[in-house]
N, C-alpha and C positions, 0 to 999 in steps of 0.2 A: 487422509481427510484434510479438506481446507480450512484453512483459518483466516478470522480475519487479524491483521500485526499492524495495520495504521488504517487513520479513517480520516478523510482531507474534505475540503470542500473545495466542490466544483472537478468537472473533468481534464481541464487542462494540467491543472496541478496532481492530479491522480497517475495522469500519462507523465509527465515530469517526472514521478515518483517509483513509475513502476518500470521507465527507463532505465533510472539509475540502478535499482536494484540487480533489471536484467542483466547491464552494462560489468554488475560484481557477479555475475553469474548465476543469482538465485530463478529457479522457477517460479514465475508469480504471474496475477491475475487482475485485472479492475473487473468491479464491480457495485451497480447501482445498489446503496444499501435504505438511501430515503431519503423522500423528495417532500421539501413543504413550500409552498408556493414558488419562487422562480430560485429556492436556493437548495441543491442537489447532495447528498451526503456520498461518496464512495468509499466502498471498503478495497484495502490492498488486500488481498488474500495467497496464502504462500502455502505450501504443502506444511501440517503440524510440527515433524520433524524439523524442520527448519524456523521457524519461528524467534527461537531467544536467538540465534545470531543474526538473522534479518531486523530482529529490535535492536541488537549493538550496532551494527551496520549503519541502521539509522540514525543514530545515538550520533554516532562518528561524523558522517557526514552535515550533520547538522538541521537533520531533519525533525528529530525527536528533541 
């Protein structure tokens, strides 16, 4: 099952985001989670088993 493990605004920082992760080797996903007027919410989503060390991950690199 997917989850979501960070939520950014706007898509360019999403693909930033979900670059790095792939670049550490986790499987993951972007995904539109909600949109209000011209400003767009995406969820990262990762397989669940993976999750708490895709949040350390983040943690590390100074994303979190």
């Amino acid at each position: 099952m997917w989850t979501a493990v960070y939520l950014v605004t706007g898509l360019e920082s999403a693909k930033k985001i979900e670059k790095k992760l792939k670049d550490e080797g986790f499987l993951v996903k972007v995904k539109l989670f909600a949109k209000e007027g011209d400003e767009e919410l995406y969820g990262i989503l990762a397989p669940e088993f993976e999750a708490d060390e895709i949040q350390s991950v983040l943690f590390d690199l100074g994303i979190m």
